[in-house]
Every structure is written in structure tokens, then in C-alpha cells.
N, C-alpha and C positions, 0 to 999 in steps of 0.2 A: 378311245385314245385321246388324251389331252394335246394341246395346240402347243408350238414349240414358240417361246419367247421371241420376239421380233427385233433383236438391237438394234439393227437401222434400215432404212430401205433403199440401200446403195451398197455395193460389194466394200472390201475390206479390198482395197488393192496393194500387196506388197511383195516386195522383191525378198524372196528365199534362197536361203544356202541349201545344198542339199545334204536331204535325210529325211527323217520319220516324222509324220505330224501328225496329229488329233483334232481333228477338228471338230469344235461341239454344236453336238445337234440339238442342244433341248435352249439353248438361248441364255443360260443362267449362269456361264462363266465368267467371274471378274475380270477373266485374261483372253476377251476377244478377239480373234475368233478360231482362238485354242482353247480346248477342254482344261479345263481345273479339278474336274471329278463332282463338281454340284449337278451332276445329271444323279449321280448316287441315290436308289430310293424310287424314282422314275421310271417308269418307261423308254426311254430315250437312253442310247448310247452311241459315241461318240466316233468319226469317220475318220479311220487313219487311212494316211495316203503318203509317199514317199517320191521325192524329187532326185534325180540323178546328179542335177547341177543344177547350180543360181540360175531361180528361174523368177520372172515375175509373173505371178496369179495373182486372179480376183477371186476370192473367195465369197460364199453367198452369206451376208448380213443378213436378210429375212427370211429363212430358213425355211422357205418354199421353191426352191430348187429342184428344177429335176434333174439334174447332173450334179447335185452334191461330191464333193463340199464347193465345186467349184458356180458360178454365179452363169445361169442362164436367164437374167431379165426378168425372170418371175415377181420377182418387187415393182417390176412394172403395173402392174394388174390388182396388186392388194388397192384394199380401199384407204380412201386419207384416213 
């Protein structure tokens, strides 16, 4: 299994409306850190997840979460 793109090593923290989201797991969305479909081809697809009300999340930039899509620190431990 290939390793999933790193965009940053700090969550994506933003205040959402509620509804349906995608969040992409393979790192190679231009519209971070929602899916665009460039997983297409890949292994990797993408986490939807669904909010009831404006909520604020952190979403995981380094796509070594184990609570995806949401950001449990694990970007703590990657290497520089």
C-alpha cells in the first residue's frame, strides 16, 4: 500500500455548516482537506462524515490519524 500525501503537519481547523463531507485520504486534493476525486486510480478513498450543526473540527492535515478524518496528534511523531 502506498503512503498517503502529507499536506501539512497541523490539523485543518474550521468552523462547518452542517451536512455531508469527503474528506480526502490520499493527500492529492487541490481543495484541502476535502476530496476533489484525484484519489481516482489509487488505492485510497475518501472519508465522508456528516455534521448535524455548525460545528468547529480539526481535521487531520497528515493523514496519519487514527481517528480520521478528525486530527488525533499523530503529526506529532512524523519525522521533520
Amino acid at each position: 500500500m502506498s503512503e498517503p500525501v502529507v499536506t501539512q503537519k497541523f490539523p485543518y481547523a474550521l468552523e462547518l455548516e452542517a451536512g455531508k463531507y469527503w474528506w480526502c485520504a490520499c493527500g492529492r486534493s487541490a481543495n484541502q482537506p476535502f476530496c476533489d476525486g484525484s484519489h481516482k486510480g489509487s488505492e485510497f478513498t475518501p472519508i465522508a462524515f456528516e455534521l448535524t450543526e455548525t460545528t468547529k473540527v480539526w481535521l487531520c492535515g497528515c493523514r496519519h490519524s487514527g481517528n480520521t478524518p478528525f486530527c488525533d496528534g499523530s503529526h506529532k511523531k512524523l519525522p521533520d
